[in-house]
Structure formats: C-alpha cells, structure tokens
C-alpha positions in Angstrom: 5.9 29.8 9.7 1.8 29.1 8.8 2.7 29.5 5.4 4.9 26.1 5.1 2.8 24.3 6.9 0.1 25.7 3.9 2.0 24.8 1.5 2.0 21.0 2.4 -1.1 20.6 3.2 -2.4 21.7 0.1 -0.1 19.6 -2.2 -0.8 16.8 0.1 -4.8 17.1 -0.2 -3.9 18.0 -4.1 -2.1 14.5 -4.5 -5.1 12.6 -2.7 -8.2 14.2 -3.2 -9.0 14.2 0.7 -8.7 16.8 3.8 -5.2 16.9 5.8 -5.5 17.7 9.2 -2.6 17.5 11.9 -2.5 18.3 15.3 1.3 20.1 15.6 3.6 21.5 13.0 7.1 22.4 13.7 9.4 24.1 11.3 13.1 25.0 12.3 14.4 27.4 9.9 17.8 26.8 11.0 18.1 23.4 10.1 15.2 23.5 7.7 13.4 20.2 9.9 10.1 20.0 10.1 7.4 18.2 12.0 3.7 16.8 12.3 2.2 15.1 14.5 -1.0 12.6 14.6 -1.3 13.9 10.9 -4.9 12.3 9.0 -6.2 11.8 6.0 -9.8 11.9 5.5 -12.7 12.2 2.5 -13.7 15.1 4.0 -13.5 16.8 7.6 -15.3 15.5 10.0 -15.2 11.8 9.1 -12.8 8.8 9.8 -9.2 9.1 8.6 -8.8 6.7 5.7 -4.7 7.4 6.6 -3.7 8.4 9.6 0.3 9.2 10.8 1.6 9.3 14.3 4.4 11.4 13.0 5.9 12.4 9.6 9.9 14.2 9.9 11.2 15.4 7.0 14.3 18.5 6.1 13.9 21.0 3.2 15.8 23.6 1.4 15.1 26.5 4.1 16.2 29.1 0.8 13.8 28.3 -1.8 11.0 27.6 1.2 10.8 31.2 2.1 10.3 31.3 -2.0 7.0 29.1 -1.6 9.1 25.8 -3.2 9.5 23.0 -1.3 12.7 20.5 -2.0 12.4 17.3 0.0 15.6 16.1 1.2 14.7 13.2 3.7 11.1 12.0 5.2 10.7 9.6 7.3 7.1 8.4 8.5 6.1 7.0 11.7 3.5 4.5 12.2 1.5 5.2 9.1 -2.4 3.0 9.5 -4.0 3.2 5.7 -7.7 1.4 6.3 -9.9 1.0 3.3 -13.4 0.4 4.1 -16.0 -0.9 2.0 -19.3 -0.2 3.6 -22.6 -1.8 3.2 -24.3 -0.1 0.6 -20.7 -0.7 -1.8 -19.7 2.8 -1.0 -15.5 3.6 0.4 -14.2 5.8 2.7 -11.2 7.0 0.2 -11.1 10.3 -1.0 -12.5 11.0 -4.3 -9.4 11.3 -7.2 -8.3 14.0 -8.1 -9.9 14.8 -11.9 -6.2 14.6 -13.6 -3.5 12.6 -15.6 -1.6 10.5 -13.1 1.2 12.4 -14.2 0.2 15.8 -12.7 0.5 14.5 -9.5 4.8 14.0 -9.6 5.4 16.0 -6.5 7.6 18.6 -8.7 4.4 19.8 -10.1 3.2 23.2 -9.4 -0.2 24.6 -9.0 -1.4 23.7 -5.4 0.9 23.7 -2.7 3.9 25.3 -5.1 6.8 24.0 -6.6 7.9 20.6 -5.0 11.1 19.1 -5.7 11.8 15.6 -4.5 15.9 14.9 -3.5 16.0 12.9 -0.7 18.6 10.5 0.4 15.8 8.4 1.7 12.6 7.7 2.3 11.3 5.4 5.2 8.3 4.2 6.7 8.5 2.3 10.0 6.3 0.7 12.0 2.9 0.8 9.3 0.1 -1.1 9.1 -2.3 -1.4 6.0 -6.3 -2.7 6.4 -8.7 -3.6 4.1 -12.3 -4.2 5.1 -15.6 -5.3 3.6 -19.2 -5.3 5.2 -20.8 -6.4 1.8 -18.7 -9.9 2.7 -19.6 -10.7 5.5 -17.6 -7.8 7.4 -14.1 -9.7 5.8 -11.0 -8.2 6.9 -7.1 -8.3 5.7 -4.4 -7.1 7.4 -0.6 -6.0 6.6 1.0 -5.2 9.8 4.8 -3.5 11.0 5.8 -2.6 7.9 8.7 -1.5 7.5 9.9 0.1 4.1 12.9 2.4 2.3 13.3 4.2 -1.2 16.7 4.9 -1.7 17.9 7.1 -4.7 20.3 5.0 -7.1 21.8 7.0 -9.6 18.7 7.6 -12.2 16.8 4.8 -10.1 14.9 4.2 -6.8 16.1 1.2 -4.4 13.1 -0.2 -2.6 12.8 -2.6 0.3 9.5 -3.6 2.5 9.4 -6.3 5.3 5.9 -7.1 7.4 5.4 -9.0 10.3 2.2 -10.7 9.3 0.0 -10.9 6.7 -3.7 -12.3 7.7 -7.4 -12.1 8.0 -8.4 -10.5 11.3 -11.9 -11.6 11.4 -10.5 -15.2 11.8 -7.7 -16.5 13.1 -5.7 -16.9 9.2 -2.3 -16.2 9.0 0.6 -16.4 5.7 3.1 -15.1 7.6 5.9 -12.6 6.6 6.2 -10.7 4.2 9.8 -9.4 2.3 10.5 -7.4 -0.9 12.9 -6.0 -2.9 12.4 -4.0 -5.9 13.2 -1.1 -8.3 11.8 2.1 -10.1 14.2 2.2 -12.9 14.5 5.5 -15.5 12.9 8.0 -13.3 14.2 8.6 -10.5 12.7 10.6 -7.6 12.3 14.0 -9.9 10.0 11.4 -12.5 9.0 8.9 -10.1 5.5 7.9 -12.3 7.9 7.6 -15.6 9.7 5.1 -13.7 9.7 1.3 -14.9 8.9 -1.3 -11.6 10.9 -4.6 -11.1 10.5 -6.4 -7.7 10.2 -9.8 -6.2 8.0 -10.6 -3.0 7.5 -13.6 -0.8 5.2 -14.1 1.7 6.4 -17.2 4.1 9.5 -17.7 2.4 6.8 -20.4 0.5 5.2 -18.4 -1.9 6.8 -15.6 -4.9 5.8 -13.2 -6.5 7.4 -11.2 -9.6 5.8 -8.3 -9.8 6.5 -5.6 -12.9 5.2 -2.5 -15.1 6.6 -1.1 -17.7 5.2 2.3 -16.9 4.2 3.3 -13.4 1.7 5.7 -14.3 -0.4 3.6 -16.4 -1.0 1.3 -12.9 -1.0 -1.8 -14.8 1.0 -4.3 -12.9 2.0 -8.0 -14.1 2.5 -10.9 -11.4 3.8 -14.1 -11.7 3.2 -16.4 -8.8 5.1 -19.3 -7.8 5.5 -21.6 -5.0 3.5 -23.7 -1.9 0.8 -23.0 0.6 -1.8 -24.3 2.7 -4.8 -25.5 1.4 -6.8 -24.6 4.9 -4.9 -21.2 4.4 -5.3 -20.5 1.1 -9.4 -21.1 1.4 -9.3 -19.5 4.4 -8.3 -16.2 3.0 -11.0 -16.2 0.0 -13.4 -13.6 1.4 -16.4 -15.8 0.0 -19.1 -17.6 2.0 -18.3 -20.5 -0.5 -15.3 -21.1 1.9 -17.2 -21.0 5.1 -19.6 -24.1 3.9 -16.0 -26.2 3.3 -14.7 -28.4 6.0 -10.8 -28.9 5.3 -9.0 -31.8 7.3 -5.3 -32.9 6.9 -2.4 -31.2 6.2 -2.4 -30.8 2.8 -0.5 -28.1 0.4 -1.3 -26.6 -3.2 1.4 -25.7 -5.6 0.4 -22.3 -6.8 1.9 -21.3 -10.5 -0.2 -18.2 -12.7 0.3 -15.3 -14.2 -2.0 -12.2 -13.5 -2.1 -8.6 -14.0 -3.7 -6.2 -12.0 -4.8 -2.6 -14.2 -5.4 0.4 -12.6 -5.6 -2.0 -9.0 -9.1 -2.2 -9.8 -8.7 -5.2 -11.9 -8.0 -8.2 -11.8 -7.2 -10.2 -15.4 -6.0 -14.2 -14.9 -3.9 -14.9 -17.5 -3.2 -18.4 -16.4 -3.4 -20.7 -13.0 -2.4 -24.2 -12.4 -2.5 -25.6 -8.8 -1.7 -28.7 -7.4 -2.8 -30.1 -4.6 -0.9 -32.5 -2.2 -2.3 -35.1 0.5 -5.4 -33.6 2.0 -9.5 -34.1 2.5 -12.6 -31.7 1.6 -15.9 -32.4 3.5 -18.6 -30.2 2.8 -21.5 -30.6 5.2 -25.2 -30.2 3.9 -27.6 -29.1 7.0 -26.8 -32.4 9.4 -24.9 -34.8 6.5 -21.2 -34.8 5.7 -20.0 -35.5 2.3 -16.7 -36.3 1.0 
C-alpha cells in the first residue's frame, strides 16, 4: 500500500524540513506492522544524510490507515546515526526548518502526511549514535555512541531513559565515559508532547551531573545545573579551541565543576554562574622552543 508509505514520508519531511528516502517499505495489513529499511534524512536529495536509520518498526491502527490517519502504537528504531556538519565556509548540512510554530509540528497535526495520532506503549531507540563536526575548528569532532533510549507513557506523562557507551572527541583520543539519564515530560503526554514540562538528571562517568529542566518544551529553553569532578587534561581536551592545543597539562589533577547554564532554542548558550576548583596538577605552556610554568 504506496499510499501509507506516502503518508509518512510526507509528515516526516513536514516535521524536519528535509527529503526521506528509504530503500524498502513493508506494510502488513493484518497486523497493521510496518517496515523501512536504510531509511535517510537529507537537506535535499542527492546529498549526505544528516540522519540516517538502519531500520525503523512500528504497528498502526490498520482501520483509520485505510482513512489516510495514522495512530502510532509502538516504534522502535534501529541504529539511528544523526551527524551534524559544520563546513568550512559556516554553512550545515541540516535541513532548513520548517517556517512554523513549534507547536504545529505535534505529530497529531494534520495538513501533510494526514492526521497522526501518537499512542504508543513505547518508544525505543537502540544501538544510535550522534556526531557533531566542525571544519571552521580545526575539523573538531564529538561523539555520542550506542545509545540506547525508551519513552514510556505514564499516565498524562512520558517516562524517559538514555544510556551511551562513550562520550568523546574522535579527532583525538578524549574520552568522559558513560553516559546515563533519566527523565520526564510531565502534562502532556504523547498526544501534546511539546506542551509537556522536562525534568531529568544525567551523568556522564558517574563523576559529573547534570539537572537539566524546562518549563515548556516548545519554547526550547533548557536550564542546567552542573555538579561534580573531572579531569583537568579531559576537560581542556574537549574545548574545541586551539587555545587548548598550545597548553601542556602534566599530573593528575581534577576540577570541581559547579554552574548554572541555560541553553535557548539550543543555539544559545547563557552562563549564569561557574565556579571551578582545581586539585593537584601543573600547566606548561610552551612558546616556540621555551617552556613556561
């Protein structure tokens, strides 16, 4: 049935902004499963995938899909790789936004792709990755990698937990290590997902926490509070600044990170306050030939 496989593809490149491609769709309208494989996410055709999916399996309403309304009762994506790439002249490789209030794009919402309705008794993604790269700093590059995430429906609120194997630069050898959450969208639920309010803590390490909350998801204005112990080779290692490079770092010395930040619209970045302390360690910075201490 073309016509499902239509349907999502135009609500997904509604949502996004970009061109869905896949290479199979299956839909059993018996059990109302469907199917895609090697699904991407591009700009536009004919360039790199800024998202690409090994596969995505998901069960519908089969009734009100031969209506042209999709009802989402499970989804479960395999192997999701999400790679944002600054190139050299500043410009991304995301998709343009779509020109609307971040409300119109709750999946419920009509107009492309039909009426979607989201009821699922979970959500998963297993096995992801997420990468962020940057020519205009020295081709810098971050990593998230096997992540593993849920959204669970809780009465009127949405249950979430993420794990990652590793966290780290992968144009040098810097790792933080592991990364858990746990976390809920509370008011909304999965038919108002955007109205939802976030509350989650994350640690990376076990070493270092993060509270992380909105009071409105759809404004994308996020406040952190950070807490707890790391590196001091780690922590400069990860600064994607040439500043860095010129530092030589010997010992085995810690910093005690506290601050408060928020991040708005995840663009940027406003420090509301940062203390750090730093434990027993040594910074040489060499000038051509000379050290200095």
């Amino acid at each position: 049935m073309s016509f499902i496989r239509q349907l999502i593809e135009r609500k997904i490149s509604s949502i996004t902004g970009g061109a869905v491609m896949m290479d199979e769709f299956k839909f059993s309208p018996l059990s109302g499963s469907i199917e895609g494989v090697n699904v991407r996410m591009a700009a536009e055709r004919f360039v790199p995938p800024f998202l690409s999916i090994d596969r995505i399996q998901a069960k519908i309403g089969v009734a009100r899909a031969l209506r042209g309304e999709i009802v989402l009762n499970s989804l479960t994506i395999e192997r999701p790789v999400f790679i944002c790439n600054i190139h050299s002249d500043g410009k991304t490789n995301l998709a343009r936004k779509p020109n609307r209030p971040a409300e119109a794009i709750v999946p419920k919402e009509g107009s492309a792709g039909g009426m979607w309705e989201l009821n699922p008794d979970k959500i998963a993604i297993n096995h992801g990755r997420i990468e962020f790269r940057d020519a205009t700093r020295d081709n810098y590059k971050l990593a998230i990698e096997g992540i593993n995430a849920t959204a669970t429906p809780d009465g009127n609120d949405i249950a979430l937990t993420l794990t990652a194997d590793g966290v780290g630069r992968r144009d040098k050898p810097v790792e933080l290590g592991m990364l858990k959450m746990l976390g809920k969208l509370s008011g909304g639920g999965f038919k108002e997902p955007l109205a939802s309010t976030l509350s989650a803590r994350a640690s990376i390490a076990d070493t270092l926490v993060f509270q992380i909350s909105s009071t409105h998801l759809a404004n994308r204005i996020f406040d952190v509070e950070i807490a707890g112990v790391i590196k001091l080779a780690v922590l400069m290692g990860m600064l994607p600044l040439s500043l860095a490079r010129s530092w030589e770092l010997l010992g085995d010395g810690s910093v005690d990170v506290r601050g408060k930040i928020t991040v708005e619209q995840l663009k940027s970045v406003q420090v509301g306050s940062l203390e750090l302390k730093l434990g027993d360690f040594s910074i040489n910075r060499t000038f051509g030939h000379h050290a200095a201490g």
